[in-house]
C-alpha positions as CSV (number, residue, x, y, z in Angstrom):
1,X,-3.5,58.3,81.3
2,X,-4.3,59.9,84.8
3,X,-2.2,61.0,87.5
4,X,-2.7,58.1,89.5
5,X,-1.9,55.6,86.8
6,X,0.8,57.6,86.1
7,X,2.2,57.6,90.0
8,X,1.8,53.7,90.5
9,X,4.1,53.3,87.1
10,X,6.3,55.2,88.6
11,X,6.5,53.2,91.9
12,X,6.7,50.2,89.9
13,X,10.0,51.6,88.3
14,X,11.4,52.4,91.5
15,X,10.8,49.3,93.5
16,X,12.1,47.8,90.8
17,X,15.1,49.3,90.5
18,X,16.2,48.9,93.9
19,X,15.4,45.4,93.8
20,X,18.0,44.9,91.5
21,X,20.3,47.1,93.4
22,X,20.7,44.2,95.6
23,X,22.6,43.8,99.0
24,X,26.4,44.2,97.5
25,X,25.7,46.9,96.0
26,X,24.4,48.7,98.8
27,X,27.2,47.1,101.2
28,X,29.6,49.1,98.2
29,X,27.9,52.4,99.1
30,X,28.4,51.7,103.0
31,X,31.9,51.3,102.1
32,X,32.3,54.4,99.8
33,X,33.2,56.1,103.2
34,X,34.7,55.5,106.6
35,X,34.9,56.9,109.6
36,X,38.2,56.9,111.4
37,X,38.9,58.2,115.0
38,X,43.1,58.6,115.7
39,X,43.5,58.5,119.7
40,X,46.8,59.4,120.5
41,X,48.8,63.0,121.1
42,X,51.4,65.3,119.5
43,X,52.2,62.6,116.8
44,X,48.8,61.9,116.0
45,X,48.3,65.8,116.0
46,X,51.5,67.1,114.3
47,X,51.3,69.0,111.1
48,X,47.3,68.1,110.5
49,X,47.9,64.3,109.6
50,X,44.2,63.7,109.8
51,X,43.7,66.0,107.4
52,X,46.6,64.9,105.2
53,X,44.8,61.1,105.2
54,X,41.6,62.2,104.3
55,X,42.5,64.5,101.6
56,X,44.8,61.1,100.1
57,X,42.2,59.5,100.3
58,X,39.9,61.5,97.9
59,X,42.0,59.6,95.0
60,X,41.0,56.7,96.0
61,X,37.6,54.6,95.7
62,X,36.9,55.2,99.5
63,X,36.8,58.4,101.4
64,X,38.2,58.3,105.1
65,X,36.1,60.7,107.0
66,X,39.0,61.4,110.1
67,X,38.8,62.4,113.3
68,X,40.7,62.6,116.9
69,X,40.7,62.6,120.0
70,X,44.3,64.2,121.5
71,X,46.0,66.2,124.2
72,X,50.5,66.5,124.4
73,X,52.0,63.6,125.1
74,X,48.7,61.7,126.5
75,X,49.2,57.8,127.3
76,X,46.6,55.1,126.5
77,X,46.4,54.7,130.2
78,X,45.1,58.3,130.3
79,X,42.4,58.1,127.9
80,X,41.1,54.7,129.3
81,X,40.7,56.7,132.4
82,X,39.3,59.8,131.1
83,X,42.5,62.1,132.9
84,X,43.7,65.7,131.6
85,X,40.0,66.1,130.2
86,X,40.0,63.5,127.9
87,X,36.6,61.6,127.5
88,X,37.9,58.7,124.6
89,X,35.8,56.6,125.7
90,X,32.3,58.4,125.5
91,X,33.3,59.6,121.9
92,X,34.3,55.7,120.6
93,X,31.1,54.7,122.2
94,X,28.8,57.7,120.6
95,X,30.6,58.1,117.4
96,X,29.8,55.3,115.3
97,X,33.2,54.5,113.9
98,X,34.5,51.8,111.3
99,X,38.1,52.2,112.5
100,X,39.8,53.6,115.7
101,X,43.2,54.0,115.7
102,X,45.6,54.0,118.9
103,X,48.6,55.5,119.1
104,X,51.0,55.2,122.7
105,X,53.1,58.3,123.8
106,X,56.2,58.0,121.9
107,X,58.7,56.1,124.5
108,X,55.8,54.0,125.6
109,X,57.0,51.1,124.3
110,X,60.2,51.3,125.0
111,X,59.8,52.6,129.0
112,X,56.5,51.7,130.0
113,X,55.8,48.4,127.8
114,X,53.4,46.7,130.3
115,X,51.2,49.4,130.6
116,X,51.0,50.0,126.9
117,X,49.9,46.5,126.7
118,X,47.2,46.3,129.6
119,X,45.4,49.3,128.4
120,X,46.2,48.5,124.4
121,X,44.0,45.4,125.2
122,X,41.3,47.3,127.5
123,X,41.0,50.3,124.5
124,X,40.8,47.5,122.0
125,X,38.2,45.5,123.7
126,X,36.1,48.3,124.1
127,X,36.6,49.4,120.8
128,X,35.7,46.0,119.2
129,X,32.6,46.2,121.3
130,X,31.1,49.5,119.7
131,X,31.7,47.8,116.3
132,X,34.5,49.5,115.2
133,X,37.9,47.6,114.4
134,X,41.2,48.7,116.3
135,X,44.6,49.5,114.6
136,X,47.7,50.7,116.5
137,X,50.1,52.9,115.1
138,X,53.5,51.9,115.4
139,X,55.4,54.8,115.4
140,X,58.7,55.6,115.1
141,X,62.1,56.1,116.8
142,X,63.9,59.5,118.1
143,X,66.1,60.6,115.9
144,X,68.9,60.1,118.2
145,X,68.1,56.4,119.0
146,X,67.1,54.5,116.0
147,X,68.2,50.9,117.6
148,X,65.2,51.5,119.4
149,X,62.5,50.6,116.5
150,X,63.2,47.1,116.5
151,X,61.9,47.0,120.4
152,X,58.8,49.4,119.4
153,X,58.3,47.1,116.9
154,X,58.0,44.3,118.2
155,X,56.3,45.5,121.2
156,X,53.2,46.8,119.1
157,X,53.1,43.6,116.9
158,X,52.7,41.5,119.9
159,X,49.8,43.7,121.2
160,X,48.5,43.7,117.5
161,X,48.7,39.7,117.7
162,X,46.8,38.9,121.1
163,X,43.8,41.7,120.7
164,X,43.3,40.8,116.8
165,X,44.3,44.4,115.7
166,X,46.1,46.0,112.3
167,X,49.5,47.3,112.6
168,X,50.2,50.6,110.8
169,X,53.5,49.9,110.4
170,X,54.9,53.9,109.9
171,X,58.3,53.7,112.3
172,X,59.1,50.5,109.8
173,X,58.7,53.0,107.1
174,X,60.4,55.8,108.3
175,X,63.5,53.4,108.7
176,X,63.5,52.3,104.9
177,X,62.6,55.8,104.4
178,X,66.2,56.5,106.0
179,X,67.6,53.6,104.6
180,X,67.1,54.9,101.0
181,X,67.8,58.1,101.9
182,X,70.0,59.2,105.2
183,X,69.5,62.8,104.5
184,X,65.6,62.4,104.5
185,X,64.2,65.1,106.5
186,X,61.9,63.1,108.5
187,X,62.1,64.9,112.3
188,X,61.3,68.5,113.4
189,X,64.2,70.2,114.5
190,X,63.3,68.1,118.0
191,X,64.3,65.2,116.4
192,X,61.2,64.0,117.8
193,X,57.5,65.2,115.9
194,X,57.4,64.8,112.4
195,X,58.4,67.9,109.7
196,X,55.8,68.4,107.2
197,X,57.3,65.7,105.1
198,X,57.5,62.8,107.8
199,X,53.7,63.6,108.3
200,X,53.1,63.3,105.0
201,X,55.1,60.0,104.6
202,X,52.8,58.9,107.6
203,X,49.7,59.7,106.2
204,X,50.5,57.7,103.0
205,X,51.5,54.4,105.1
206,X,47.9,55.3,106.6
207,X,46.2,55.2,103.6
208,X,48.0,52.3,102.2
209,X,47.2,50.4,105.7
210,X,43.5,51.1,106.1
211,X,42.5,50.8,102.4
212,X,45.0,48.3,101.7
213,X,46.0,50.5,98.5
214,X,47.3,53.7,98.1
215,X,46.3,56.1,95.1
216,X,48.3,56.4,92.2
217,X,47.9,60.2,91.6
218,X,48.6,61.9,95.1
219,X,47.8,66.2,96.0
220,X,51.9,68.2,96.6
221,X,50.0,71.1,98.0
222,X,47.3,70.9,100.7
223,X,45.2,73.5,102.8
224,X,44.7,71.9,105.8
225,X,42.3,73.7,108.9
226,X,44.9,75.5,111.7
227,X,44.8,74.8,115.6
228,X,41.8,77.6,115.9
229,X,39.6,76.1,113.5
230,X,39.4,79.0,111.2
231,X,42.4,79.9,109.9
232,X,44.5,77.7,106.8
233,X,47.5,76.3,106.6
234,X,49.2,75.4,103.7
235,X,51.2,72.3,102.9
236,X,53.4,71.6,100.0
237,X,55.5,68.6,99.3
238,X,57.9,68.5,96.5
239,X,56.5,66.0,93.4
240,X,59.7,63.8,93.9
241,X,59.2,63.4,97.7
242,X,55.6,62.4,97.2
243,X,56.6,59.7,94.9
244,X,58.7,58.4,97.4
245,X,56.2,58.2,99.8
246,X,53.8,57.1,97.7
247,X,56.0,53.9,96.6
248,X,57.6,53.5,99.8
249,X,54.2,52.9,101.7
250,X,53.0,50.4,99.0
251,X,56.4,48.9,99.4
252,X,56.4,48.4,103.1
253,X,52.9,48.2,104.1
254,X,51.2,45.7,101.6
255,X,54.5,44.0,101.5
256,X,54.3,43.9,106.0
């Protein structure tokens, strides 16, 4: 047999196979991955959490491939308007994302609800537009105000309601969290950002939220990239604590 009887057998093959490959398969390979950008600040920031969610996410059938977009204690209203640097909107628009995720500065809800809402709806608009879908992350309340999560609650599921986007329910979370446990270690010694372990409770209930599952065998120790891009950090959650997490963002998020 020559080469060129041996080169259209060989196309034959091919063509063939990827006929019976079919659309749904190839849709599964799309969705082996997606590409999540977190707008937001210091909470969004703390402790590496987009790290933290994509390295959860390697037990599980999809990879999250994270990103942000983040400055201390920026507002929605600053990154729809591009202030203190930021330029949100060019990266939503050029980056090709599945998923963008907005998070308020932390008392937004609470002191400035009407403009979290008004530029909630602008961000998610312009989101939906460049084919991604919008999620809001609900966070949680300062440690010395708790009666405030039922306000911050409600506030982002309202927003969530009228511009058709997924709650992240992680304040909820950290509440049972607390509930279960009242010693939990939750806060920084701020009683504001997230220790180690609230990040890591808050990258489960993203995990759990985005691929509506979370894995069952979860990483305790973690080398995440530090603030100057070169150096590691190194993250270690105690086995027990990561069950807890684990189970409580199953509980609360599938069950929101």
């Amino acid at each position: 047999m020559c080469s060129s009887d041996l080169k259209r057998i060989f196309i034959v093959i091919i063509v063939a196979l990827f006929a019976g490959f079919g659309k749904s398969s190839f849709a599964q390979c799309v969705e082996d991955t997606l590409k999540v950008l977190f707008v937001g600040n210091s909470y969004t920031n703390s402790h590496n959490l987009i790290q933290i969610v994509s390295f959860i996410s390697d037990q599980a059938e999809t990879k999250l491939l994270t990103h942000q977009v983040v400055i201390g204690a920026a507002t929605l209203r600053e990154h729809w308007l591009g202030e203190r640097g930021l330029k949100t909107k060019e990266i939503i628009r050029e980056g090709e994302y599945d998923i963008v995720v907005l998070q308020e500065q932390s008392l937004g809800a609470i002191n400035k609800g009407d403009s979290l809402r008004k530029y909630a709806k602008l961000l998610c608009d312009f989101i939906k537009e460049h084919g991604a879908k919008p999620y809001l992350y609900v966070t949680w309340a300062r440690e010395k105000v708790p009666q405030y999560q039922e306000t911050i609650n409600q506030v982002y599921t309202d927003v969530a309601r009228i511009n058709q986007a997924i709650v992240v329910p992680v304040g909820k979370t950290w509440e049972r969290a607390k509930q279960l446990r009242p010693t939990i270690g939750l806060y920084s010694s701020d009683g504001s950002h997230p220790s180690v372990l609230g990040a890591y409770l808050t990258a489960c209930v993203f995990t759990a939220a985005i691929l509506r599952e979370i894995p069952e065998k979860l990483p305790t120790v973690l080398e995440t990239t530090g603030k100057d891009g070169k150096s590691t950090v190194r993250i270690e959650v105690d086995s027990l604590d990561v069950i807890f997490c684990q189970k409580l963002a199953r509980e609360v998020v599938l069950g929101w």
